[in-house]
C-alpha positions as CSV (number, residue, x, y, z in Angstrom):
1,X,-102.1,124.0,-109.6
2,X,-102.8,120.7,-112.3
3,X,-104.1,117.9,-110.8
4,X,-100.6,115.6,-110.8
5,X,-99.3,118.7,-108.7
6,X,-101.6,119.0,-106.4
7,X,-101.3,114.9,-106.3
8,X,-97.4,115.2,-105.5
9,X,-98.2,118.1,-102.8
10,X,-100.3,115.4,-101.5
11,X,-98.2,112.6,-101.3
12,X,-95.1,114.9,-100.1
13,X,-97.3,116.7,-97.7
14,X,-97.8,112.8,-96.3
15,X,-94.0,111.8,-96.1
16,X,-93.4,115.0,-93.8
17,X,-96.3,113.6,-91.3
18,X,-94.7,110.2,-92.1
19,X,-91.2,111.2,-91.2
20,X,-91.9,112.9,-87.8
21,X,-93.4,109.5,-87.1
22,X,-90.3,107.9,-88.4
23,X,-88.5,110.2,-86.0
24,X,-90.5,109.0,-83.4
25,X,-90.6,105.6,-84.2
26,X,-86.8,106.1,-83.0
27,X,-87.9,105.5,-79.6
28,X,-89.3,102.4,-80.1
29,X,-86.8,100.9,-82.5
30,X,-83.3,101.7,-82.1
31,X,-83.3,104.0,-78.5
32,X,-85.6,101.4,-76.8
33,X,-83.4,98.4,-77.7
34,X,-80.5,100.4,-76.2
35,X,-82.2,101.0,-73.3
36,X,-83.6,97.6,-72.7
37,X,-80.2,96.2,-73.5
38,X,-78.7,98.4,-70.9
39,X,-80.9,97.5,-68.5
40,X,-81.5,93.7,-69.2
41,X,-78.4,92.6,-70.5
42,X,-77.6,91.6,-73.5
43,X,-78.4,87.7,-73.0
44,X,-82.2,88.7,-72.0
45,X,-82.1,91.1,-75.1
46,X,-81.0,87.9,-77.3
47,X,-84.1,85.6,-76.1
48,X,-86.3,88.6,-76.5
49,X,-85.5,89.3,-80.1
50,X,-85.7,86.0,-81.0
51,X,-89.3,85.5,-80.0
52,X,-90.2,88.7,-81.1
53,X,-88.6,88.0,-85.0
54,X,-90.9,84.7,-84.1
55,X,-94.3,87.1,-83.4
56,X,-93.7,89.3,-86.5
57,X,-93.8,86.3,-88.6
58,X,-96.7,85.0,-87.5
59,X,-98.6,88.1,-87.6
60,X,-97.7,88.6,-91.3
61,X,-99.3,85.2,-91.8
62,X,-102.2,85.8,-89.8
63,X,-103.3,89.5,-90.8
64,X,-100.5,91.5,-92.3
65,X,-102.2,91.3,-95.2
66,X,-105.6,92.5,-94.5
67,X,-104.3,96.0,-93.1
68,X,-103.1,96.3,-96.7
69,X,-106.1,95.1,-98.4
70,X,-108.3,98.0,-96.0
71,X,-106.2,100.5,-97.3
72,X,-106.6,99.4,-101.3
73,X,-110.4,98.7,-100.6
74,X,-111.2,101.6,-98.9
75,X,-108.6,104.2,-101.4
76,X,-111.1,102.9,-104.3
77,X,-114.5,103.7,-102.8
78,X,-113.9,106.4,-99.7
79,X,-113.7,108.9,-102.6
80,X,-117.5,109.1,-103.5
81,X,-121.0,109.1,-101.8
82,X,-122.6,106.8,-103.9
83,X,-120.0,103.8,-103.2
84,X,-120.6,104.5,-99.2
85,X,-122.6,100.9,-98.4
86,X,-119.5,99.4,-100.5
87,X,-117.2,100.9,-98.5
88,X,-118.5,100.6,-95.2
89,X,-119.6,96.8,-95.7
90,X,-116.0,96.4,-96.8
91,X,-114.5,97.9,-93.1
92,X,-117.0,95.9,-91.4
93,X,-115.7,92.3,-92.9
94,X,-112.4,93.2,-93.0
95,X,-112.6,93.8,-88.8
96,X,-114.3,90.8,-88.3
97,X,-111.9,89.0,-89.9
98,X,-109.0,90.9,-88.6
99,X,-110.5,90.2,-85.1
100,X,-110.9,86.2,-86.0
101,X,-107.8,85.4,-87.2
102,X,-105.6,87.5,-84.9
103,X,-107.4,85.9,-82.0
104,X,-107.1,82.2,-83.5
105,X,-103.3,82.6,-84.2
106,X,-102.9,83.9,-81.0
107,X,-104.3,80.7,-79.5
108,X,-102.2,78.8,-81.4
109,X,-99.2,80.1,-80.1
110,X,-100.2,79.7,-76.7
111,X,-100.6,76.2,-77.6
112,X,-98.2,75.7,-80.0
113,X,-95.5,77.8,-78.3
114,X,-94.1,74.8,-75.4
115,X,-93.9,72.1,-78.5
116,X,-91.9,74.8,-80.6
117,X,-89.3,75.5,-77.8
118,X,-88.5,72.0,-77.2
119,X,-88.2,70.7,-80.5
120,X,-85.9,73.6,-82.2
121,X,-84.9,75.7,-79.4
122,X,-84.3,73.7,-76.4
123,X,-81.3,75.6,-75.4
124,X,-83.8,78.8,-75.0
125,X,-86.0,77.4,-71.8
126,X,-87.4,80.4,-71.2
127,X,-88.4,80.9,-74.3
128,X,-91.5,79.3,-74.3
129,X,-93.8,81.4,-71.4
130,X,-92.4,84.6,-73.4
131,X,-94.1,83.7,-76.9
132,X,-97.3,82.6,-75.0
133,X,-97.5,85.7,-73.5
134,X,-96.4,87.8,-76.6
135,X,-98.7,86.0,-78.4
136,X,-101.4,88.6,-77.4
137,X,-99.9,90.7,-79.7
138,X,-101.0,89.8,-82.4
139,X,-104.3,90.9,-82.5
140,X,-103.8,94.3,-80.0
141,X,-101.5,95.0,-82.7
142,X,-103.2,93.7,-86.2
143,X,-106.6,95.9,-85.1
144,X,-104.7,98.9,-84.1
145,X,-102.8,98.8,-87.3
146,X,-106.1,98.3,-89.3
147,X,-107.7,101.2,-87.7
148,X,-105.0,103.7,-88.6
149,X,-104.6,102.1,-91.9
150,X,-108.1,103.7,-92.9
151,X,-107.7,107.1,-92.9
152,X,-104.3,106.8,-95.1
153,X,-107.6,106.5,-98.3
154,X,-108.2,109.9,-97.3
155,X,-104.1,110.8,-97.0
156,X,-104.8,111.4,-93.5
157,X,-101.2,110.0,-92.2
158,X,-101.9,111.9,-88.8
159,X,-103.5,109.0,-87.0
160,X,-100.8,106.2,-87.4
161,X,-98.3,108.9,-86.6
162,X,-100.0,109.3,-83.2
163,X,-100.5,106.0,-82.4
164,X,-97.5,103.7,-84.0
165,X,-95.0,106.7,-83.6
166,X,-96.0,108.6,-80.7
167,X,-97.9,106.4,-78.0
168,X,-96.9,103.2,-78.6
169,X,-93.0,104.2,-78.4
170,X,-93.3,106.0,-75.7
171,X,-95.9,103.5,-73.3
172,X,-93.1,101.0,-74.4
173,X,-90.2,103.0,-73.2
174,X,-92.0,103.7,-69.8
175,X,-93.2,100.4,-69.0
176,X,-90.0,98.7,-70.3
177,X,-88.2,100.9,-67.3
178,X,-91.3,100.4,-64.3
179,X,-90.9,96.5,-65.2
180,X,-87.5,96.2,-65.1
181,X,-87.3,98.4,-61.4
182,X,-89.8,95.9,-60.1
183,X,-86.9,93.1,-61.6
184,X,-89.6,91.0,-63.6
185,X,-87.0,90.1,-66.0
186,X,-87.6,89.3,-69.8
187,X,-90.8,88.8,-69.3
188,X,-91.4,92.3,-68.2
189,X,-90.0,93.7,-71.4
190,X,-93.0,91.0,-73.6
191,X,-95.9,92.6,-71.2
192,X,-94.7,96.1,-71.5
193,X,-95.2,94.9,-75.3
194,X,-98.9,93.3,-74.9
195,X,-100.0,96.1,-72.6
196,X,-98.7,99.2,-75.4
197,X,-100.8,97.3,-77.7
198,X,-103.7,97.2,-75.9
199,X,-103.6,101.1,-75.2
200,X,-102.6,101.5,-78.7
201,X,-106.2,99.7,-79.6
202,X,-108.4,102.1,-77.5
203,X,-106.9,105.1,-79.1
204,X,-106.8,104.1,-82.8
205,X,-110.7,103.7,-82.9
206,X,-111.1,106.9,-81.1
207,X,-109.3,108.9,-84.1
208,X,-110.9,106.1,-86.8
209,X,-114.1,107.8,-85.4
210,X,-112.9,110.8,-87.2
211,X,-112.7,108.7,-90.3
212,X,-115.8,106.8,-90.5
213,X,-118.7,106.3,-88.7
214,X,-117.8,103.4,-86.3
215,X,-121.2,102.8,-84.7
216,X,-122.8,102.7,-88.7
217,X,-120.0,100.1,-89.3
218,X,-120.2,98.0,-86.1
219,X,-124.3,97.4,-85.8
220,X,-124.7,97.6,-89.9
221,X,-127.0,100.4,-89.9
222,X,-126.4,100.6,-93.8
223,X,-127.3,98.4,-96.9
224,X,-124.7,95.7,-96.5
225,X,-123.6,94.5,-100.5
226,X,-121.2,91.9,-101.2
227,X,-117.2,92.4,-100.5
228,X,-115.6,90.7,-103.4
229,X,-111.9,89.8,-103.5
230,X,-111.3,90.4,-99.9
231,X,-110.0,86.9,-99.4
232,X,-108.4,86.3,-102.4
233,X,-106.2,89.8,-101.5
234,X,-105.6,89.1,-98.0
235,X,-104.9,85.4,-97.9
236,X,-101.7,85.7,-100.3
237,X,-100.8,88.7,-99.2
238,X,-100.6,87.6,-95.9
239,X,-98.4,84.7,-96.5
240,X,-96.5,87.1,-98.5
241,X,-95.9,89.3,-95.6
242,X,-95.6,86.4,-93.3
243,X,-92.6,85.0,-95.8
244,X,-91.1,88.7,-96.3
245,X,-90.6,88.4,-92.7
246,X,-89.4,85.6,-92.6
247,X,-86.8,86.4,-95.1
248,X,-85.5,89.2,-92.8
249,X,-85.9,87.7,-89.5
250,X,-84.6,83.9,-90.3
251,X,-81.1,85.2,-90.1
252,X,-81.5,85.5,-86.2
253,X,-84.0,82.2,-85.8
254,X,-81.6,80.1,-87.4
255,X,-78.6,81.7,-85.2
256,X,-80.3,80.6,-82.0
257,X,-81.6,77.5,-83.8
258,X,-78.0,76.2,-84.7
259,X,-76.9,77.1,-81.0
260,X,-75.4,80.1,-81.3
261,X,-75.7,81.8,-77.3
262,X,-78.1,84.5,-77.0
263,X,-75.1,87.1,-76.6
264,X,-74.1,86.0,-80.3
265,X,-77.7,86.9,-81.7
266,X,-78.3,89.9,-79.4
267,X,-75.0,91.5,-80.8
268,X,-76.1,90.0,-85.1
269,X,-79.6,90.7,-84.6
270,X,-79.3,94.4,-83.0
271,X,-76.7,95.3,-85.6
272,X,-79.3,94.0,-88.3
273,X,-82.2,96.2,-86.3
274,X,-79.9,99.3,-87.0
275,X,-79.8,98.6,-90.8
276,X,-83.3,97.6,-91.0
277,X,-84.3,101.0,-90.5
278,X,-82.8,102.0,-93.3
279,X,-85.8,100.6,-95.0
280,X,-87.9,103.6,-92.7
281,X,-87.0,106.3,-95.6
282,X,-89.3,104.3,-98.7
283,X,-92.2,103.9,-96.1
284,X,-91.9,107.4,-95.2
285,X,-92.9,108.3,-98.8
286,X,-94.8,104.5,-99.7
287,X,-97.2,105.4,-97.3
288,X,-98.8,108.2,-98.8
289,X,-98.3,106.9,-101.8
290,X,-99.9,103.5,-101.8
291,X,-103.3,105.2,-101.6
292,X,-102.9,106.5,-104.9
293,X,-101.4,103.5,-106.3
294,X,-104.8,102.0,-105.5
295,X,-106.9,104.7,-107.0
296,X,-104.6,105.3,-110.0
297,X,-104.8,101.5,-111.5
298,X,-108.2,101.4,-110.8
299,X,-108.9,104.4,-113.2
300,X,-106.3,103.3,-116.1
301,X,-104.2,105.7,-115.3
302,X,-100.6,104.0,-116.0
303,X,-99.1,107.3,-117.7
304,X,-99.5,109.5,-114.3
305,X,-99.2,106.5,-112.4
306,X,-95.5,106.3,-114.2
307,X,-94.5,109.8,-113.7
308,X,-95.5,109.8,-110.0
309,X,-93.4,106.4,-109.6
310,X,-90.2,107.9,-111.1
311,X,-90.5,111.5,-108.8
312,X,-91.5,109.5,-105.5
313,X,-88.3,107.0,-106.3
314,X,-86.1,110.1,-106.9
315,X,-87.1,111.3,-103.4
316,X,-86.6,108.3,-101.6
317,X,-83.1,107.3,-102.8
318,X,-81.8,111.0,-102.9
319,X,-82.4,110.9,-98.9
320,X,-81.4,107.3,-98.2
321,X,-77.6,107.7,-99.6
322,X,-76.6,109.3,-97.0
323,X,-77.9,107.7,-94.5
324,X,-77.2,104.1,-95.5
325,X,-73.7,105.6,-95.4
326,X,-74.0,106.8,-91.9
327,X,-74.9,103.3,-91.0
328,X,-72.1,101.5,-92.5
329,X,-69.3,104.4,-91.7
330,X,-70.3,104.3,-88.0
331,X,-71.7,101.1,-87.8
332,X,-69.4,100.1,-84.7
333,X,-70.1,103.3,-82.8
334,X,-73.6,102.8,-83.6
335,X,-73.8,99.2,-81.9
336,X,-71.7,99.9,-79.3
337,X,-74.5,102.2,-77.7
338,X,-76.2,99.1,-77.1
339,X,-73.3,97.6,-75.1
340,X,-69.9,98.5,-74.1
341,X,-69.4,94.9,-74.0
342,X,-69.7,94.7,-78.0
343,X,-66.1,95.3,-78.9
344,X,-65.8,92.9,-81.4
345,X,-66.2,94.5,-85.3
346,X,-69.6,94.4,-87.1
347,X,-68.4,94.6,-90.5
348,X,-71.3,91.8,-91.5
349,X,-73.5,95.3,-91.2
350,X,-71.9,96.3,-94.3
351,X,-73.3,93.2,-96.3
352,X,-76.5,93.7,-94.9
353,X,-76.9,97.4,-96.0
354,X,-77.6,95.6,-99.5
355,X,-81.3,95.1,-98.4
356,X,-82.3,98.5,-97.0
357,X,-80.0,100.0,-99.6
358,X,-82.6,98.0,-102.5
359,X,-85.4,98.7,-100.8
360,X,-85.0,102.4,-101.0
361,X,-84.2,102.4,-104.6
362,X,-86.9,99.9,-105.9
363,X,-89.3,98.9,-103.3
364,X,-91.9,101.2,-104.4
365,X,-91.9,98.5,-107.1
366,X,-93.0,96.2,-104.7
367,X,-95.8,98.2,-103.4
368,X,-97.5,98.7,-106.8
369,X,-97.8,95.3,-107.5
370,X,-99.6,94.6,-104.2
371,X,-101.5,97.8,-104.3
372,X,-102.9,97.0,-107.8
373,X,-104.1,93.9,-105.8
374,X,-101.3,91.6,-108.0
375,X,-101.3,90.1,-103.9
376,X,-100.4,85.8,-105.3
377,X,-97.6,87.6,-107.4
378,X,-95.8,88.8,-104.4
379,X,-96.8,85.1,-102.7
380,X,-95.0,83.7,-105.1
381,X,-91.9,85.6,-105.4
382,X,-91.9,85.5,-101.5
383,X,-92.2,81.4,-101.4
384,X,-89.3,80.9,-103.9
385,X,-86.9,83.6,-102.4
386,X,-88.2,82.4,-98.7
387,X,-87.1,78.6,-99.4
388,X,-83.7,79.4,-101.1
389,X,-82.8,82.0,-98.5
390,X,-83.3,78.9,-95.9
391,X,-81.6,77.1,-97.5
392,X,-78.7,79.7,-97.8
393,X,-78.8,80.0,-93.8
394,X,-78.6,76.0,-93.4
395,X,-75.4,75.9,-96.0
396,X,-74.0,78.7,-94.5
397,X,-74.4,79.4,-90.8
398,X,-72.2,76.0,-89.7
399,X,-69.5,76.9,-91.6
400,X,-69.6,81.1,-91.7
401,X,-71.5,82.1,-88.8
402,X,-72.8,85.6,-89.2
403,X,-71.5,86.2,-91.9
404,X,-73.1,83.6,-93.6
405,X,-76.2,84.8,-92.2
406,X,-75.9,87.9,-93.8
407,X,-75.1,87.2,-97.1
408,X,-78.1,84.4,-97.1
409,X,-80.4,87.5,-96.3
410,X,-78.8,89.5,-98.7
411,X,-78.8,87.6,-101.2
412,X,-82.2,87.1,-101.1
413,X,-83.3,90.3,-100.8
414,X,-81.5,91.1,-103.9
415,X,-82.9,88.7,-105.8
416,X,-86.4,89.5,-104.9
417,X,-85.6,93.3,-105.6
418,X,-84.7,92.1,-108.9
419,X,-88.4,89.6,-109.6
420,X,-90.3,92.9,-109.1
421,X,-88.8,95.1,-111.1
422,X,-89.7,92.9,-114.2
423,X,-93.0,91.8,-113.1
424,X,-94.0,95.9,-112.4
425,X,-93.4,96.4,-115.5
426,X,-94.8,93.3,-117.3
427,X,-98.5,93.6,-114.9
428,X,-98.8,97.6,-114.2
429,X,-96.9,99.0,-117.1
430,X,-94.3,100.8,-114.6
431,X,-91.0,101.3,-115.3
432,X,-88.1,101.1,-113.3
433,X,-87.3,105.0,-113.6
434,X,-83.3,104.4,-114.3
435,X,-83.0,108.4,-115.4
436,X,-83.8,109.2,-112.4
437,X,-81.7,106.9,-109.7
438,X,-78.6,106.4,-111.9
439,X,-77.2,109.7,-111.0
440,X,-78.3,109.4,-107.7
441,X,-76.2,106.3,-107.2
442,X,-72.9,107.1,-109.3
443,X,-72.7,110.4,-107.6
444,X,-73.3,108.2,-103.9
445,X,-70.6,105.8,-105.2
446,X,-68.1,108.9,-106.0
447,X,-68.6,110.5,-102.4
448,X,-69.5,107.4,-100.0
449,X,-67.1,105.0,-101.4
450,X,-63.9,106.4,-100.6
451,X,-64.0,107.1,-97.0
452,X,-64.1,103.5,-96.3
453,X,-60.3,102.8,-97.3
454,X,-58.6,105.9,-95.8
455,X,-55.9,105.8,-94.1
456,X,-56.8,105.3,-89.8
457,X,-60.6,105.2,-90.1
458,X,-60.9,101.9,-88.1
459,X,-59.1,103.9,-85.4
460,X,-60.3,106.9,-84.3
461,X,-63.3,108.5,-83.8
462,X,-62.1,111.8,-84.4
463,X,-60.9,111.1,-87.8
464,X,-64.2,108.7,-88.9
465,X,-66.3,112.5,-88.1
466,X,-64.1,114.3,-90.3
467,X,-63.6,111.9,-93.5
468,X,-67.6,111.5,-93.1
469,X,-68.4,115.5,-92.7
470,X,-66.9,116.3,-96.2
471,X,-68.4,114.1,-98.2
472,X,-71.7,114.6,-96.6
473,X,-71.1,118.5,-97.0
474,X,-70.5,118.0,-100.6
475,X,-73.6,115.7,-101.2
């Protein structure tokens, strides 16, 4: 077997262990939300979302970024002997820091949390006690995340699926349920949350230990040497993260911002949740292919680099036609599991399969610039696409609602898609591999298209499962 072979066993190989923790990662995205909606009701559901869009942005800002810079550190060094007091040096300081800045954001949010919820959402009172507890999240979670991230130098995708897609899903789900029979309310469904994380911590390092040497690491029983570019990585990259969020999650701030009742954003922002996963099927293959991304550009190698790029893109967008479709030709059905109470259309899905839909076919572009450590050009696309996608949301949400909403967020998204296409290509030498997704996408357009304007498809089920069947049997 050649060495780009063995290399694409490798990263395929990965994407199987990654997809049985997308699998499970079910449980804790779309089946837990239905659950918890079901349980909580659907107003509860709409004040929980929107403090937890609130937490994911200001983890991205506080240490997002440093789970991707362990993985591009430790993908360059893990490989050899001789770089072992590089690489462990570079763990240690990037768990110190990880540890610092997750606990100091999650002080500030404490803090911060009260002044935020009567300035912007005063219509939200309980709002406030749920982001200070919540808030502990954010570093349960950002050291978890590190830990798992580690092993990914090695291709070892086991660990994350254990602990992201296996015990935090399921703590989640169980709690959730004990919480809500003792009727804590909202609240119980934010501790459930804090106290996953803090299981999820304990176990992480216990498989890290596999890994790496955690006592060597923790009381620096090794020449420590100096970690450059750790900062200069992590800091834009974090802000990147932190604004990526922010992209995909302002849609539903700014709908309980401009007063929209929490029913309103439970019903928009758990139609969005369903599409967002979408976006599972390029990090079932990104995952086990950032690692090489990493080692690749730091050898020189662009032409393997480029072939790898164009076979991993093939993958990903062959798979996610189908199941984009899915989402938009059942998009009703799919919502109403939440709630019987959603009768009312969610055709604002179908704009919003525009982001998952170019994330699948060129976000891998995205992670090559950030993996060959290009972090203040994301930062920068991020910034520009963040501000006019507010400013989309302020135009647009008075006068269009969610609709508006959505085509703010996809708008931006596309636009983004677009920057880092061009700027792969310009810094890493990677080409957008257009041979390879064309076909892909007229052959989706042919088959997926169509069903959408037949004749009685908004009316019955029965008929939706048969004009979907054939073209899926075809594909």
């Amino acid at each position: 077997m050649t060495q780009t072979a063995s290399v694409k066993s490798a990263i395929a190989k990965g994407a199987a262990v990654n997809f049985i923790g997308t699998i499970s990662k079910v449980l804790g995205g779309p089946v837990l939300y239905i659950l918890l909606t079901r349980l909580y009701g659907k107003a509860p559901m709409g004040i929980f979302l929107v403090a937890y869009n609130i937490i994911e942005i200001v983890s991205g800002m506080a240490i997002a970024g440093l789970v991707d810079g362990v993985m591009m550190f430790t993908s360059r060094y893990i490989h050899n002997e001789s770089d072992k007091d590089l690489l462990y040096s570079y763990i240690r300081r990037f768990f110190i820091l990880t540890a610092g800045i997750g606990f100091f954001f999650a002080l500030l949010g404490i803090a911060g949390a009260p002044i935020l919820n009567s300035v912007y959402y005063s219509e939200y009172p309980a709002l406030a006690r749920l982001l200070q507890l919540m808030a502990f999240i954010i570093p349960l979670e950002a050291i978890t995340r590190l830990a798992v991230a580690i092993p990914k130098s090695r291709m070892n995708m086991h660990d994350e699926v254990i602990v992201i897609g296996g015990v935090a899903p399921v703590m989640t789900l169980g709690l959730s349920v004990l919480f809500w029979y003792f009727d804590m309310g909202v609240l119980g469904i934010a501790l459930a949350f804090v106290i996953t994380y803090g299981v999820t911590l304990f176990v992480a390092m216990g498989l890290l230990s596999r890994t790496v040497d955690i006592a060597t690491i923790f009381k620096g029983r090794f020449n420590r040497v100096p970690t450059k570019g750790i900062l200069t990585f992590a800091i834009p990259q974090n802000l990147n993260l932190a604004f990526n969020r922010f992209i995909s999650s302002m849609d539903v701030i700014m709908l309980a911002g401009f007063g929209y009742p929490p029913e309103q954003v439970a019903f928009y922002s758990l139609g969005a949740q369903i599409v967002r996963n979408g976006r599972q099927i390029r990090l079932i293959f990104s995952g086990s292919y950032a690692p090489i991304i990493a080692r690749y550009f730091h050898e020189k190698r662009t032409g393997e680099l480029n072939h790898l790029f164009a076979t991993v893109n093939g993958w990903i967008i062959s798979i996610a036609l189908p199941v984009l479709f899915i989402m938009g030709f059942f998009r009703h059905d799919l919502l109403k599991l939440f709630s019987s109470d959603f009768t009312e259309r969610p055709d604002f899905m179908l704009i919003l399969l525009i982001s998952p839909f170019w994330n699948c076919a060129t976000g891998l572009a995205g992670n090559a610039i950030v993996m060959s450590g290009f972090s203040k050009w994301n930062l920068a696309n991020s910034l520009g696409v963040g501000i006019a996608n507010f400013l989309l949301n302020m135009l647009l949400i008075p006068t269009y609602g969610l609709w508006g909403a959505a085509v703010a967020t996809a708008a931006a998204i596309s636009f983004i898609s677009i920057i880092q296409i061009i700027e792969a290509r310009v810094l890493i030498g990677i080409r957008t591999p257009l041979r390879t997704l064309l076909p892909w996408m007229a052959t989706g357009a042919l088959l997926f298209v169509p069903p959408f304007f037949m004749d009685g498809v908004n009316d019955s089920l029965v008929r939706r499962l048969v004009y979907a069947a054939i073209p899926l049997a075809i594909y």
